[in-house]
The first five atom37 places (N, CA, C, CB, O) and aatype in JSON, in Angstrom:
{
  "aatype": [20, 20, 20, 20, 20, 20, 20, 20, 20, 20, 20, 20, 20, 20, 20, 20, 20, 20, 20, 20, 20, 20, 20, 20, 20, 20, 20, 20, 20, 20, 20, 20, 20, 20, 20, 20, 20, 20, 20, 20, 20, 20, 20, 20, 20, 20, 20, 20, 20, 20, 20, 20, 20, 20, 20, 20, 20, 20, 20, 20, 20, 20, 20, 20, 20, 20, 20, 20, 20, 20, 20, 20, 20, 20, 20, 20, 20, 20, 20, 20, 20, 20, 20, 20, 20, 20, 20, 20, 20, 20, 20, 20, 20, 20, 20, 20, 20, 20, 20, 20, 20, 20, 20, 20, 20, 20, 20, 20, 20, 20, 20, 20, 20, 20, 20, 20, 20, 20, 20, 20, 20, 20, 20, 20, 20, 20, 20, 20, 20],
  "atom_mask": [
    [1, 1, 1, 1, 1],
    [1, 1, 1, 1, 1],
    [1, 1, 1, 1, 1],
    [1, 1, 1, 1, 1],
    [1, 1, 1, 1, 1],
    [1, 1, 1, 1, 1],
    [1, 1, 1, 1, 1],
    [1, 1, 1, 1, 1],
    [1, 1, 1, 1, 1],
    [1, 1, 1, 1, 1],
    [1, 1, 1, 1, 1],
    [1, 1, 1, 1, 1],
    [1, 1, 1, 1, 1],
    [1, 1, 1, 1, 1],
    [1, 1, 1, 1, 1],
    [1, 1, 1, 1, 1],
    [1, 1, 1, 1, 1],
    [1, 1, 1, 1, 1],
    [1, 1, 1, 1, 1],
    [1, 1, 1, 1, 1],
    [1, 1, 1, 1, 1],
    [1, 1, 1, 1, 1],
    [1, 1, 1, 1, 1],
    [1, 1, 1, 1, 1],
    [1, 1, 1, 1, 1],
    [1, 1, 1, 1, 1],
    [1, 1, 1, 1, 1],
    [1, 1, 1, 1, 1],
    [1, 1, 1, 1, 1],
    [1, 1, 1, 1, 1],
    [1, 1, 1, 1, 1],
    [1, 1, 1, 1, 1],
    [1, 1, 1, 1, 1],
    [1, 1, 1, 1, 1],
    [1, 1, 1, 1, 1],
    [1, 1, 1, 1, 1],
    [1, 1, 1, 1, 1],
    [1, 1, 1, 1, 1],
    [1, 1, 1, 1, 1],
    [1, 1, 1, 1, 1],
    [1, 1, 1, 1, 1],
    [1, 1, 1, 1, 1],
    [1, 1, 1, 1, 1],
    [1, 1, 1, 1, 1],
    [1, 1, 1, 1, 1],
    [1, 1, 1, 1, 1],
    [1, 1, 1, 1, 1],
    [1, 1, 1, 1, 1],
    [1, 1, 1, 1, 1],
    [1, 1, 1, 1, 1],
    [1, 1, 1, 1, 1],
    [1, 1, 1, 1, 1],
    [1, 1, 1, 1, 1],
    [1, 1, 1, 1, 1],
    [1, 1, 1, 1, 1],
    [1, 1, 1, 1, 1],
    [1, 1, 1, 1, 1],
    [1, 1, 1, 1, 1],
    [1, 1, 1, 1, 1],
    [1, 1, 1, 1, 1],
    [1, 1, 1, 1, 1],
    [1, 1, 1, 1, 1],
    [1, 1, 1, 1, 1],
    [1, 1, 1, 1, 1],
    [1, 1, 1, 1, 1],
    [1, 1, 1, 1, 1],
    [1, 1, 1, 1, 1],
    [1, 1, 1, 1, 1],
    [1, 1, 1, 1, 1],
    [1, 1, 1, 1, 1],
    [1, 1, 1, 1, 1],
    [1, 1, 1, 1, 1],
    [1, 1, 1, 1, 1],
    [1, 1, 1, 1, 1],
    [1, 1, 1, 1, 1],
    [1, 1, 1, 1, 1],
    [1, 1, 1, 1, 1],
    [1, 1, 1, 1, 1],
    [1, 1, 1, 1, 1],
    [1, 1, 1, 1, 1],
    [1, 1, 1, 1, 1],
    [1, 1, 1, 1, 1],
    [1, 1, 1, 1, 1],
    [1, 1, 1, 1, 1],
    [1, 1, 1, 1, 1],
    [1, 1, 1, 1, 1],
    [1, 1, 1, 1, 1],
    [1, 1, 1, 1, 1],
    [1, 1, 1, 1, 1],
    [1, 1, 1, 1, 1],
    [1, 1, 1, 1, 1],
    [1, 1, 1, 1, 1],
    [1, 1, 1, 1, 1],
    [1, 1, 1, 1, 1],
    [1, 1, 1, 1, 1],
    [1, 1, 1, 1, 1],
    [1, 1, 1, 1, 1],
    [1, 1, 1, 1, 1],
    [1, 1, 1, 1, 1],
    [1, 1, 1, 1, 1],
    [1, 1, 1, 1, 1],
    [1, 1, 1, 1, 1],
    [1, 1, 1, 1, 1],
    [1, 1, 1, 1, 1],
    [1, 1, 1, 1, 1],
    [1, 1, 1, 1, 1],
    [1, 1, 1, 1, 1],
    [1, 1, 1, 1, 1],
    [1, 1, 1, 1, 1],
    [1, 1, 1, 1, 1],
    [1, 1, 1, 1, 1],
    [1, 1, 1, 1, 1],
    [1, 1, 1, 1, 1],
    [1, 1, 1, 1, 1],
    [1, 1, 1, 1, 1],
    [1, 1, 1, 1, 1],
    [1, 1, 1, 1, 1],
    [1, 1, 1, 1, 1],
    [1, 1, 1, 1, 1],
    [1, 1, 1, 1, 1],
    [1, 1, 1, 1, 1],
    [1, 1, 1, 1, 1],
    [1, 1, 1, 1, 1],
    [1, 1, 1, 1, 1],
    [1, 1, 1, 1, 1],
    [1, 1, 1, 1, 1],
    [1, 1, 1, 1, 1],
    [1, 1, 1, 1, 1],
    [1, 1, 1, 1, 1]
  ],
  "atom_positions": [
    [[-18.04, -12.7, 24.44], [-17.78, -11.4, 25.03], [-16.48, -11.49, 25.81], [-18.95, -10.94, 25.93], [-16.16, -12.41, 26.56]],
    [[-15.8, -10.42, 25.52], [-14.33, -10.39, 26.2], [-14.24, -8.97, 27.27], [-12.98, -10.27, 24.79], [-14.07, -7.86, 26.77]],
    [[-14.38, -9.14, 28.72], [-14.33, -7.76, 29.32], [-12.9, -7.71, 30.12], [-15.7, -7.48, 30.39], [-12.73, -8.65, 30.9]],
    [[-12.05, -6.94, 30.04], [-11.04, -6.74, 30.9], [-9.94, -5.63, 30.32], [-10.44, -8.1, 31.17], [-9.5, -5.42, 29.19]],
    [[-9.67, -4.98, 31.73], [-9.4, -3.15, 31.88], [-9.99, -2.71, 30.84], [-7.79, -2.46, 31.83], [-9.48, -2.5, 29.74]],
    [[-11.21, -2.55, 31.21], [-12.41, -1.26, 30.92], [-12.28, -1.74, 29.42], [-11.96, 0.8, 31.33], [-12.22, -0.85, 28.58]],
    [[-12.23, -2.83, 29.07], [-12.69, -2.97, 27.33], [-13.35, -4.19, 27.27], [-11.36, -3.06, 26.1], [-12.9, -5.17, 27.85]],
    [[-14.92, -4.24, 26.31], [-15.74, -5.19, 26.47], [-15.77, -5.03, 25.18], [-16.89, -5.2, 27.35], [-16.14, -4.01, 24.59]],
    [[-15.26, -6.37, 24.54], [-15.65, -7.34, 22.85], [-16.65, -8.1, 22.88], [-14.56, -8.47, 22.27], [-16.58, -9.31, 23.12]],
    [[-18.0, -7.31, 22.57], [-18.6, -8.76, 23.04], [-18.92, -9.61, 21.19], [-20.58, -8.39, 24.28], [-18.58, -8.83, 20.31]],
    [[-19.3, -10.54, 20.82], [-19.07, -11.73, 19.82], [-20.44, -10.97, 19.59], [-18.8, -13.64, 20.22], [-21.33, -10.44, 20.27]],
    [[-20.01, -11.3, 17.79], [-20.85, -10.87, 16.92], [-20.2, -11.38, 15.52], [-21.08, -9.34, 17.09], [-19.05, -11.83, 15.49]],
    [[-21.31, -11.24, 13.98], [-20.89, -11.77, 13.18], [-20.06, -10.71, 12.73], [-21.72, -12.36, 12.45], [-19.99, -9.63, 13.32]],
    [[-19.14, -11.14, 11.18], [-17.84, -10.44, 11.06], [-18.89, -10.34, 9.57], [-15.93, -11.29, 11.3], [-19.73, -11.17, 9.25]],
    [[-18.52, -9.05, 8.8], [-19.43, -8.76, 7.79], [-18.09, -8.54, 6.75], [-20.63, -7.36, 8.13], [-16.94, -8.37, 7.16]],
    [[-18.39, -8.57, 5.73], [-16.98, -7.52, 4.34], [-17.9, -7.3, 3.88], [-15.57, -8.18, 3.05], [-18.81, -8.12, 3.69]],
    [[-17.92, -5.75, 3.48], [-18.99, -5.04, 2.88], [-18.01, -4.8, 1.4], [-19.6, -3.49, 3.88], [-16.83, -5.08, 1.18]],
    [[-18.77, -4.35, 0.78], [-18.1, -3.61, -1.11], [-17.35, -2.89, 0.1], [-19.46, -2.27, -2.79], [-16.51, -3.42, 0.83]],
    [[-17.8, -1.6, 0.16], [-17.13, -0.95, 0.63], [-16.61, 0.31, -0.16], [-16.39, -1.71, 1.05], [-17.24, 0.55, -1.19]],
    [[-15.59, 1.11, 0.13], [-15.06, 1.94, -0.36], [-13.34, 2.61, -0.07], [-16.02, 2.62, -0.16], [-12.84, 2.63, 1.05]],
    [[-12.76, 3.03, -1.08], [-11.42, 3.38, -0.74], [-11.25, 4.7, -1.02], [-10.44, 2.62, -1.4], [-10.91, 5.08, -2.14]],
    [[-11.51, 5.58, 0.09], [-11.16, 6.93, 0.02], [-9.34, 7.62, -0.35], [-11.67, 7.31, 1.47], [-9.13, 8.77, -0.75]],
    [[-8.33, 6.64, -0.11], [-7.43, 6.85, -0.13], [-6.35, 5.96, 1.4], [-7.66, 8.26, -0.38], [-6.84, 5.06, 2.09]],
    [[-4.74, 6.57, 1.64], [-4.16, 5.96, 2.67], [-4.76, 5.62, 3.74], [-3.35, 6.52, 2.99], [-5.47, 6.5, 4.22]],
    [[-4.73, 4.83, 4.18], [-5.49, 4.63, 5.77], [-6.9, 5.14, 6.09], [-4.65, 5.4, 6.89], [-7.37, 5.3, 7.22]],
    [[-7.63, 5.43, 4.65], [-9.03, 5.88, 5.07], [-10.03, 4.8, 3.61], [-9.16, 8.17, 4.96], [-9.72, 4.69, 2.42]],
    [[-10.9, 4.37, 4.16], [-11.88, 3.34, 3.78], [-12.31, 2.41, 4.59], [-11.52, 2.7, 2.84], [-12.28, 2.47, 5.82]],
    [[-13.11, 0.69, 3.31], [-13.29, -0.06, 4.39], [-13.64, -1.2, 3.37], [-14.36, 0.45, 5.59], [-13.86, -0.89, 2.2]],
    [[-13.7, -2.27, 3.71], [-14.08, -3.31, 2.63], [-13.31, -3.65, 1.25], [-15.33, -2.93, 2.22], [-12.25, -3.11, 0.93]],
    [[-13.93, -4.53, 0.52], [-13.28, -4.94, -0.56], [-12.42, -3.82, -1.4], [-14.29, -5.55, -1.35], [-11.23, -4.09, -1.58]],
    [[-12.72, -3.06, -1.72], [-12.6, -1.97, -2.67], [-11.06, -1.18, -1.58], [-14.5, -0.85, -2.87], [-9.88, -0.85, -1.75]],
    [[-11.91, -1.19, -0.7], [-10.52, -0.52, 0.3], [-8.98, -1.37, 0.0], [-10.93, -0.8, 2.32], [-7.93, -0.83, -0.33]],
    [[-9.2, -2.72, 0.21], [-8.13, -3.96, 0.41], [-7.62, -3.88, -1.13], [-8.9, -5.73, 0.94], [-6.41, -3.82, -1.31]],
    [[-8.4, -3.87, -2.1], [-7.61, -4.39, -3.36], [-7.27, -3.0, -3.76], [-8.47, -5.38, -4.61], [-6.22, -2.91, -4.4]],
    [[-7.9, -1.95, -3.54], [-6.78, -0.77, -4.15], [-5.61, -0.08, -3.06], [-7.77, 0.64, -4.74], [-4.86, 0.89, -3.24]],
    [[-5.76, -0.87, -2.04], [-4.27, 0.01, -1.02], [-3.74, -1.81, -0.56], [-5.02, 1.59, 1.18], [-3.17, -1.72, 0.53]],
    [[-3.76, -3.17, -0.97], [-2.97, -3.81, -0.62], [-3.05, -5.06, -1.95], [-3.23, -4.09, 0.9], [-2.62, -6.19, -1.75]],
    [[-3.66, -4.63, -3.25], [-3.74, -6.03, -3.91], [-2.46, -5.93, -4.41], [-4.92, -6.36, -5.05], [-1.94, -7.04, -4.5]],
    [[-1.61, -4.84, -4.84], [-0.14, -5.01, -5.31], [0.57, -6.28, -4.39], [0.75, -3.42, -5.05], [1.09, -7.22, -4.99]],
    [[0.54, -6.24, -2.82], [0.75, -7.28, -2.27], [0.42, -8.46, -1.86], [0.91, -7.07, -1.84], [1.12, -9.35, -1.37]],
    [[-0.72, -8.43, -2.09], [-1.8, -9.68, -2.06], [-1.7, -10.84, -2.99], [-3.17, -9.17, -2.34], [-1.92, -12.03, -2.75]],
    [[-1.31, -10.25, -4.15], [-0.84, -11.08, -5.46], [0.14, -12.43, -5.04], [0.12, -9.97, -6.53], [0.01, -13.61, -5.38]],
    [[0.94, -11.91, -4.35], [1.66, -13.05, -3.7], [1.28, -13.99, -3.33], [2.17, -12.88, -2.89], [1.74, -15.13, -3.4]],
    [[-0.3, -13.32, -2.54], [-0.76, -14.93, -1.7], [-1.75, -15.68, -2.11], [-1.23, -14.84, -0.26], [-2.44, -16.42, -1.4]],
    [[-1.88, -15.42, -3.74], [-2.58, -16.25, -3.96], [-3.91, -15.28, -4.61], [-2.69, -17.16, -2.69], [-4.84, -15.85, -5.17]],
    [[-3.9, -13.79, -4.46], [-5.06, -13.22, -4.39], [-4.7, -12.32, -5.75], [-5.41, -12.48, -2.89], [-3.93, -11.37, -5.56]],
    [[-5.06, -12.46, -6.73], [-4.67, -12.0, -8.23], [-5.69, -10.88, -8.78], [-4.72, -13.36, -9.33], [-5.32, -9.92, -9.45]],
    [[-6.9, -11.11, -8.44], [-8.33, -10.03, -8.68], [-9.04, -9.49, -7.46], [-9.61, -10.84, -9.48], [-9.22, -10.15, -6.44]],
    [[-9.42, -8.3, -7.64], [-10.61, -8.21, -6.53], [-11.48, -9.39, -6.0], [-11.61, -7.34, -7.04], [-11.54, -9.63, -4.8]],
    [[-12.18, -10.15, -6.99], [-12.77, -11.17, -6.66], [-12.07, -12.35, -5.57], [-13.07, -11.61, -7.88], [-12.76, -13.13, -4.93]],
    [[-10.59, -12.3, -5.52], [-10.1, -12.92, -4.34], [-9.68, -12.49, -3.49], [-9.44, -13.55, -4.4], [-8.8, -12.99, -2.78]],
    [[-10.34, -11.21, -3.34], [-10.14, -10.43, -2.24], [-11.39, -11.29, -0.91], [-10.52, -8.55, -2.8], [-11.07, -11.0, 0.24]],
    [[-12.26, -11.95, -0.99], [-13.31, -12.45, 0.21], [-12.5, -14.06, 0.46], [-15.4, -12.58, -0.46], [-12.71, -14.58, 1.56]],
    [[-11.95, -14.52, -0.17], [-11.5, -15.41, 0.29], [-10.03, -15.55, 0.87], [-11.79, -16.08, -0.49], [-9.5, -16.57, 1.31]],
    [[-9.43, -14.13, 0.74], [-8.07, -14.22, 1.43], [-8.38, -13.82, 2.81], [-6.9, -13.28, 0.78], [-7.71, -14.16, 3.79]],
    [[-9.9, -12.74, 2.85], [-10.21, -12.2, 4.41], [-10.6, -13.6, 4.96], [-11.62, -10.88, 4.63], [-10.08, -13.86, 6.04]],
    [[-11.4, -14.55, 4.45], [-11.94, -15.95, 5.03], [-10.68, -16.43, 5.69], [-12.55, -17.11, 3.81], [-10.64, -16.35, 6.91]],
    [[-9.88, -16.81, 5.19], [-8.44, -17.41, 5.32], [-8.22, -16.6, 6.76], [-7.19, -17.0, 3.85], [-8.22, -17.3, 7.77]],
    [[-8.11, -15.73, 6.85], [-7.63, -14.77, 8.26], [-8.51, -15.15, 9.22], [-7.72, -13.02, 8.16], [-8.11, -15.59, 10.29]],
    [[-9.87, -15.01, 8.94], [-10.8, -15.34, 9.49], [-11.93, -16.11, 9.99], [-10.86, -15.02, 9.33], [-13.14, -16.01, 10.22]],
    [[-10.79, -17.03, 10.04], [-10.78, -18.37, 10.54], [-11.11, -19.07, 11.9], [-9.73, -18.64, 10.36], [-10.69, -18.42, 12.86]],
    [[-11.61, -19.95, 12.16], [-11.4, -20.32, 13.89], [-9.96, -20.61, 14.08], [-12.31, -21.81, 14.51], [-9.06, -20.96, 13.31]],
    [[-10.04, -20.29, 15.61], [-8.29, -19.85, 15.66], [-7.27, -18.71, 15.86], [-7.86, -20.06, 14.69], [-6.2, -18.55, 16.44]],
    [[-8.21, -17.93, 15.0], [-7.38, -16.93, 14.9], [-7.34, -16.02, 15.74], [-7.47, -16.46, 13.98], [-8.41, -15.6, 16.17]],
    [[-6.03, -15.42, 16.23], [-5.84, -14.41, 17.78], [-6.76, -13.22, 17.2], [-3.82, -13.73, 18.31], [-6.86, -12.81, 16.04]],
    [[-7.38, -12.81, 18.31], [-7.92, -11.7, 18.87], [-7.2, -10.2, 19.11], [-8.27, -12.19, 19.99], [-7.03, -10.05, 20.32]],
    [[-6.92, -9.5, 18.66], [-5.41, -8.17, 19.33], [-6.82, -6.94, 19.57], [-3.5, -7.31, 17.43], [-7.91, -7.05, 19.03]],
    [[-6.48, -6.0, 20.37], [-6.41, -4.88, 20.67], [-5.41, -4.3, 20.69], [-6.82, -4.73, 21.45], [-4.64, -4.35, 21.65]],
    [[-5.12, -3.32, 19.16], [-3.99, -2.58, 19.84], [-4.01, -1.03, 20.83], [-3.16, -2.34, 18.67], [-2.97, -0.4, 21.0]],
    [[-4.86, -0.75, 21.21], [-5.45, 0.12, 21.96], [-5.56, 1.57, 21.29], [-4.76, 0.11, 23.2], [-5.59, 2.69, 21.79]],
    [[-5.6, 1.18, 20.17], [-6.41, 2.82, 19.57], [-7.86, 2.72, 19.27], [-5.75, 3.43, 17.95], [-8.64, 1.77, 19.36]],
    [[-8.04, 4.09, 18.85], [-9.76, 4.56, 18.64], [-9.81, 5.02, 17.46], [-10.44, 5.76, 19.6], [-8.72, 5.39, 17.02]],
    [[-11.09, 5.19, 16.5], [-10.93, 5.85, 15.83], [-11.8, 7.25, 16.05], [-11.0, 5.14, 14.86], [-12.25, 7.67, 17.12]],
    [[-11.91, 7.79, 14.84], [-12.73, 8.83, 15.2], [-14.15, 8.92, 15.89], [-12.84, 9.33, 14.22], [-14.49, 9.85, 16.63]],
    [[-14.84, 7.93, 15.57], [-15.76, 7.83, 16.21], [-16.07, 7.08, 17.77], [-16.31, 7.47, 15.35], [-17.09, 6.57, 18.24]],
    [[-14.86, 7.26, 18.24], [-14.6, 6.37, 19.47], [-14.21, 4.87, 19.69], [-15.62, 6.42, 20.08], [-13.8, 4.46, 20.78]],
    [[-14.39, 4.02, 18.48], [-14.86, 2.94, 18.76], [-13.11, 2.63, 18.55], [-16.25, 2.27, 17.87], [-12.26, 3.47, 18.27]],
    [[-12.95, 1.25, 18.76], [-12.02, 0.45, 19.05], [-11.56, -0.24, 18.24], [-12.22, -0.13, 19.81], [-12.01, -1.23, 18.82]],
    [[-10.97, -0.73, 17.27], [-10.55, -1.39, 16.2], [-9.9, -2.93, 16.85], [-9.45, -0.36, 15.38], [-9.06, -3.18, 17.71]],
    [[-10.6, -3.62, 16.1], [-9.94, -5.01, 17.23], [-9.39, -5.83, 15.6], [-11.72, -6.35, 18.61], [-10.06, -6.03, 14.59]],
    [[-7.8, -6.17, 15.91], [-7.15, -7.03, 15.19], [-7.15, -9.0, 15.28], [-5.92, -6.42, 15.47], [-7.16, -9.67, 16.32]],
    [[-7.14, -9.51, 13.85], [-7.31, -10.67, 14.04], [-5.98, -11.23, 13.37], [-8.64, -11.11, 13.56], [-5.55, -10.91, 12.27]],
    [[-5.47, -12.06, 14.23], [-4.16, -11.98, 13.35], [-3.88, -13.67, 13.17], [-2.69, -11.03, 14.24], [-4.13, -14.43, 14.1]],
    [[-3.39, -14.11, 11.97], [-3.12, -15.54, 11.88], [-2.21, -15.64, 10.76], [-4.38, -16.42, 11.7], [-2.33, -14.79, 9.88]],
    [[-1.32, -16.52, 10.62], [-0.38, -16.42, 9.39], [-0.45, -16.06, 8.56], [-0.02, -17.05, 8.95], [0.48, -15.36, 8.15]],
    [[-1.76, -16.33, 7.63], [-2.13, -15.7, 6.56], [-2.51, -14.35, 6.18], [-2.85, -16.22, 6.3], [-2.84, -13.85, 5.11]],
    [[-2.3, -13.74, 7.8], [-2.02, -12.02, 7.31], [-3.38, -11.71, 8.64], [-2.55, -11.39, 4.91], [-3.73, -12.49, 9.51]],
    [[-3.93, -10.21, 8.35], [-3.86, -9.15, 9.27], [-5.29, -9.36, 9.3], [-3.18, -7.67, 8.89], [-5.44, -10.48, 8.82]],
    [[-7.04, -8.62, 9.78], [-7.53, -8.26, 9.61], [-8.28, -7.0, 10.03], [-7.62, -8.92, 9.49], [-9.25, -7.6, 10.5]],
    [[-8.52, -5.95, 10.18], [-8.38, -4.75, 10.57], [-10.44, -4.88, 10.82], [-7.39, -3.51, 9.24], [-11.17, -5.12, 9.86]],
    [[-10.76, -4.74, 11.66], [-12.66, -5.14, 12.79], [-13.06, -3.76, 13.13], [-12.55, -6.23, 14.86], [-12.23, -3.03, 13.69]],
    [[-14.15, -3.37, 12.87], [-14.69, -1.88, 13.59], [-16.17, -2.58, 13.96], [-14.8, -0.15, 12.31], [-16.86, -3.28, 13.22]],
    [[-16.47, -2.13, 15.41], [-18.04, -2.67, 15.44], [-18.76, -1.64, 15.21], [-18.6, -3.32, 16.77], [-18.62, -0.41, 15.2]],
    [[-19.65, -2.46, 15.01], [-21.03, -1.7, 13.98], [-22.58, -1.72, 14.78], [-21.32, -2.82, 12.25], [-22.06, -2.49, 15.59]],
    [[-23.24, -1.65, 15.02], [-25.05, -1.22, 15.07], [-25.51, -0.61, 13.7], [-25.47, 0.16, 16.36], [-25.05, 0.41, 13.18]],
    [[-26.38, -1.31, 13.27], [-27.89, -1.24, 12.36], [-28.73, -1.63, 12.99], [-28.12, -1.99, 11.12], [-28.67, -2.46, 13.9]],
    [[-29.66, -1.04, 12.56], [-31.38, -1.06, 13.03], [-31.97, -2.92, 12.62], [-32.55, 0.51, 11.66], [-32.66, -3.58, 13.4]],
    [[-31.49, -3.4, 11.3], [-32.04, -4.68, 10.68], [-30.61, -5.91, 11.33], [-32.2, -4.42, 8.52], [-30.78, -7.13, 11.42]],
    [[-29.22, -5.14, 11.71], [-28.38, -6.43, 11.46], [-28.09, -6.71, 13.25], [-26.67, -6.11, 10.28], [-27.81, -7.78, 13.79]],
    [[-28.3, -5.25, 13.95], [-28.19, -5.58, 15.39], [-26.6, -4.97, 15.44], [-28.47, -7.44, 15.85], [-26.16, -4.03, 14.78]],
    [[-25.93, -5.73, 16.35], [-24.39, -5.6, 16.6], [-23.52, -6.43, 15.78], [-24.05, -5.93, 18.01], [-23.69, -7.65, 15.74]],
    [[-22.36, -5.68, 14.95], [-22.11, -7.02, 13.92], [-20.21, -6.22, 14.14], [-23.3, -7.06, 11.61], [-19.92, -5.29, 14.89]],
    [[-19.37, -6.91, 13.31], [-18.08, -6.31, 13.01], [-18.03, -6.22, 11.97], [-17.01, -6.79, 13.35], [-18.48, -7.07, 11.2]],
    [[-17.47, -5.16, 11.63], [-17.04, -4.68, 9.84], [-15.72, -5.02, 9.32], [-16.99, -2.98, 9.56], [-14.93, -4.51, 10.11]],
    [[-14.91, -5.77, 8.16], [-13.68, -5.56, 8.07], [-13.8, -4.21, 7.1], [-12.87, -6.87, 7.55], [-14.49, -3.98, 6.11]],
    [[-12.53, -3.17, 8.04], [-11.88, -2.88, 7.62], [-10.69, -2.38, 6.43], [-12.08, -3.14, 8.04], [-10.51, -1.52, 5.57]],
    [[-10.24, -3.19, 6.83], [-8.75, -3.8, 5.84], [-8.56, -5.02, 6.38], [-7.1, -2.91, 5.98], [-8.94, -5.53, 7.44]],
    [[-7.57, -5.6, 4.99], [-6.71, -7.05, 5.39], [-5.58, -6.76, 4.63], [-7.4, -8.67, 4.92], [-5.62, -6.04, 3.63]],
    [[-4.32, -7.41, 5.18], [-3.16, -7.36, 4.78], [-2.64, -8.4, 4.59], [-2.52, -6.77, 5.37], [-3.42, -9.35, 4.56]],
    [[-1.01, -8.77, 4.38], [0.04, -9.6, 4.78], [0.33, -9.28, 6.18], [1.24, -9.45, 3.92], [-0.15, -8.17, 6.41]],
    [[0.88, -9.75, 7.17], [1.72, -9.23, 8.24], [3.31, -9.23, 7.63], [1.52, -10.22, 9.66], [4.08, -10.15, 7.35]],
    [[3.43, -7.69, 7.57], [4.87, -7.12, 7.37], [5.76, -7.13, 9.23], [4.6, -5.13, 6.55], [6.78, -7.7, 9.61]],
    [[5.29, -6.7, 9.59], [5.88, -6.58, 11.01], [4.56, -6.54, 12.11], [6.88, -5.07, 11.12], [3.7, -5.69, 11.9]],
    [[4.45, -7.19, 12.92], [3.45, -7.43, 13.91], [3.69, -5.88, 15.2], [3.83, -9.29, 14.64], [4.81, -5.56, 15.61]],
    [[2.57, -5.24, 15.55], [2.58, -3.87, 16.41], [2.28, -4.89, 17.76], [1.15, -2.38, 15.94], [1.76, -5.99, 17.95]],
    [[3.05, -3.68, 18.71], [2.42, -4.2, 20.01], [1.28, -4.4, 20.49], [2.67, -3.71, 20.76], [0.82, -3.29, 20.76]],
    [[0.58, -5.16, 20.75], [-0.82, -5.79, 20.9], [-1.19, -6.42, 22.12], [-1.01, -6.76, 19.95], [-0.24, -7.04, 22.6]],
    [[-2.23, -6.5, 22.79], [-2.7, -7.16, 23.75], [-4.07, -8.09, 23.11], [-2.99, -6.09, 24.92], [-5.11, -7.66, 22.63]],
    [[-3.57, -9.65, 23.34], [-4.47, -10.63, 23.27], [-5.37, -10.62, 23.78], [-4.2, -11.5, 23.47], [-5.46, -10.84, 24.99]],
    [[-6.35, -10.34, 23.03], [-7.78, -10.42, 23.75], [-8.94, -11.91, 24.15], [-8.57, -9.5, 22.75], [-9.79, -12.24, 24.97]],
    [[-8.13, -12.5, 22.73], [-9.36, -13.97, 22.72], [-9.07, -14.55, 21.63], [-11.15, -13.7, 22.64], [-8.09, -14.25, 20.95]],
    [[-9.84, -15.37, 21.36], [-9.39, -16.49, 20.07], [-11.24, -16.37, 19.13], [-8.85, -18.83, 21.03], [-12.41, -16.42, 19.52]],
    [[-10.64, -16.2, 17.9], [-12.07, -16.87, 17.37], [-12.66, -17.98, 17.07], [-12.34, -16.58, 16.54], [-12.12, -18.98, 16.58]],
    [[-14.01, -17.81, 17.41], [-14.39, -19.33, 17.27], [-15.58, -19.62, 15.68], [-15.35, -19.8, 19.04], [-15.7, -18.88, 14.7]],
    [[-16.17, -20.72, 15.92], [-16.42, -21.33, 14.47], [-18.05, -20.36, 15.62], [-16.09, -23.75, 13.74], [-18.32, -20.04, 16.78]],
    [[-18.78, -20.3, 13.9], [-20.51, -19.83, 14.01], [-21.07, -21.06, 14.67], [-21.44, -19.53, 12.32], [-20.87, -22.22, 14.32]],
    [[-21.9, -20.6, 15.8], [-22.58, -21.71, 16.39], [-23.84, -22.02, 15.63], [-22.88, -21.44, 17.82], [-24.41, -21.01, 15.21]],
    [[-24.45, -23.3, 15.32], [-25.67, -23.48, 14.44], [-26.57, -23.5, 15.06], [-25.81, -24.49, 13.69], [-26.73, -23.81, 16.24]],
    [[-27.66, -22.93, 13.86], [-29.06, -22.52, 14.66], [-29.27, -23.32, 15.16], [-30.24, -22.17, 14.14], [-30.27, -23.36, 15.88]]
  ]
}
């Protein structure tokens, strides 16, 4: 859990759902990433949808910075960025009734140009049962 000026991250698991790609800047998950970034993804190694979960793994890594860039989305919530060489990952938290509090990706990218951001925390490895 990360609390400071009035924003609380607290740790939870990171999920990639199928997902869906409504179009520019609107979706979420696999389907979102390979039809608005696999033209660029190809580069890193990521050639099919199917290597679309292991380029988000790669990002999502222990290690990797924590960002808030301090927007909301529509539903209030907070979008928290994970950022590490291997590119971007775009976090919305979530509540279900069966999974509890979890994070959703988003999107994942390359990093083309890094936005102004405030470091929130570092991620760490899953602690074992």
């Amino acid at each position: 859990m990360y609390e400071s000026r009035n924003l609380t991250l607290p740790g939870g698991e990171i999920y990639l759902r199928a997902g869906k790609h409504f179009g520019f800047s609107s979706g979420f998950g696999v389907n979102h990433i390979w039809q608005g970034h696999g033209h660029e993804l190809a580069k890193s190694g990521c050639k099919t949808i199917q290597d679309v979960s292991a380029f988000v793994a790669g990002i999502l890594s222990a290690g990797a910075q924590i960002y808030c860039e301090g927007y909301q989305t529509r539903d209030g919530h907070r979008l928290t960025v994970v950022r590490n060489a291997k590119g971007c990952a775009i976090l919305s938290p979530q509540e279900e009734a069966e999974r509890g509090f979890f994070y959703s990706v988003v999107t994942a990218y390359k990093i083309l140009r890094r936005r102004p951001a405030i470091r929130v925390g570092t991620l760490k490895p899953k602690k074992a049962p």
